[in-house]
N, C-alpha and C positions, 0 to 999 in steps of 0.2 A: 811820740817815740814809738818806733814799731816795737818794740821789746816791752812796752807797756799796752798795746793792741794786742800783742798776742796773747800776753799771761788773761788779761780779760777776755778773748775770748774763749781760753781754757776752762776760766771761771762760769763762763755764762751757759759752754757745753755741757758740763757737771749738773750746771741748774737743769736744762732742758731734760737731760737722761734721766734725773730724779721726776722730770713731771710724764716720764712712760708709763703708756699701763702696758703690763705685759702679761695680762691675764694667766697666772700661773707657767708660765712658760719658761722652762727651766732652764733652756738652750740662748733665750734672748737674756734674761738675767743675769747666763753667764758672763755673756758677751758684755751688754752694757756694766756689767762691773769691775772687767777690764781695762774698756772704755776708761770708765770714771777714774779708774787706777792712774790711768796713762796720763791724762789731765792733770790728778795731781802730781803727777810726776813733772809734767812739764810746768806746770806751777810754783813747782819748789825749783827748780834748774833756774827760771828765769828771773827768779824773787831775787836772790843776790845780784847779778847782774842788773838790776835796776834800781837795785838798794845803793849802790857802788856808782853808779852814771849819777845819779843824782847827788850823793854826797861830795863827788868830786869835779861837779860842775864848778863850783865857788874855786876851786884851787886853780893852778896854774895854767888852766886852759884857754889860750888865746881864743879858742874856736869851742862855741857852742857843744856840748855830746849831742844835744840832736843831730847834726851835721854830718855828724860820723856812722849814726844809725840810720839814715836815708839811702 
């Protein structure tokens, strides 16, 4: 599911900006802490919406939720 592609690669950007060196650099750590901000922000938006696709795949959907997120 792309809504499960994107929160992970949310997750995996957060990792990479935590493996920066930013030698003291006060202008880049702002940024990258934004960054990380924004990440989790977009991790928490698409965390329900995948909580929800998946619990309501069992109910009365003739058609697959993947289907619908392609």
């Amino acid at each position: 599911m792309k809504i499960k592609i994107a929160r992970r690669e949310a997750k995996e950007s957060v990792h990479f900006l935590d493996l920066m060196l930013l030698y003291g650099d006060d202008q880049l750590e702002k940024e990258r802490a934004e960054i990380i901000d924004e990440a989790g922000q977009i991790r928490k938006i698409l965390s329900p919406f995948l909580i929800n696709l998946t619990k309501n795949q069992d109910k009365d959907s003739p058609v697959p939720c993947s289907l619908y997120l392609e």
